[in-house]
C-alpha positions, 0 to 999 in steps of 0.5 A, a space after each residue: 537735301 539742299 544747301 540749307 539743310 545741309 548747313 542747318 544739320 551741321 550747324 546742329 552740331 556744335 555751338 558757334 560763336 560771335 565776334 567778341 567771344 571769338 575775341 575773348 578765345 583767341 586772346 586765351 590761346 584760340 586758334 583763329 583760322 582765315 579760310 577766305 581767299 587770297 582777294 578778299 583778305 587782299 580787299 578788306 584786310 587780316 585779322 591780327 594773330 590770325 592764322 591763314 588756311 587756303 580752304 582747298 588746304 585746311 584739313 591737311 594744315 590742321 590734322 595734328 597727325 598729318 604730314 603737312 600739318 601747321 605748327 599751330 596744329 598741336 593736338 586734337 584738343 585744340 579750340 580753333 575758330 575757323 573764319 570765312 567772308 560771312 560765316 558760310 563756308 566756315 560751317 562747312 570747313 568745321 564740319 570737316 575738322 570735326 571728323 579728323 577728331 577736331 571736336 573743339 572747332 567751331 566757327 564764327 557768325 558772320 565771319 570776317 565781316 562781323 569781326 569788322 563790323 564789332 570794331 574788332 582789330 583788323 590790319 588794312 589791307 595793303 595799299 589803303 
């Protein structure tokens, strides 16, 4: 299996969402999770309230019964909404989550670059 089925079979199962809706979930209480690294939000910017996970971190930030857990990791039940550059990675890092018990994850088409391309707020980077 190459790449592609790879994404294809884990994409299957679960629903992904837009930038707007992906909005609309964190303005209810949605847990944005930035996966990129470090140079790209340095190039293009964060996304406001938007909590960042180094990828190579994600699962051991984001288990609500882990020993390094994030303070934003409250419980199994919690929808997060994990974001890389174009909504590659993502896909991936959700799969995983799925299989700690997080089956409310899910990740966002076209990653940082929809947000931005929606018009959806983002904080410059710094020094532009």
């Amino acid at each position: 299996m190459g790449i592609d089925e790879l994404l294809e079979r884990v994409r299957a199962g679960y629903d992904r969402i837009g930038p707007a809706e992906a909005a609309g979930e964190a303005a209810s209480g949605a847990l944005l999770v930035d996966i990129r690294y470090a140079a790209l939000r340095d190039r293009d910017g964060l996304i406001p309230g938007a909590l960042v996970v180094e990828r190579n971190e994600l699962e051991w930030r984001l288990d609500p019964r882990g020993s390094h857990r994030a303070a934003e990791a409250v419980g199994h039940g919690l929808r997060i909404i994990v974001l890389c550059n174009e909504g590659y990675a993502s896909s991936l890092a959700v799969a995983s989550l799925r299989q700690l018990g997080l089956r409310r994850a899910t990740d966002l088409i076209g990653g940082f670059q929809a947000w931005r391309a929606a018009g959806l707020p983002v904080i410059a980077p710094l020094g532009s």
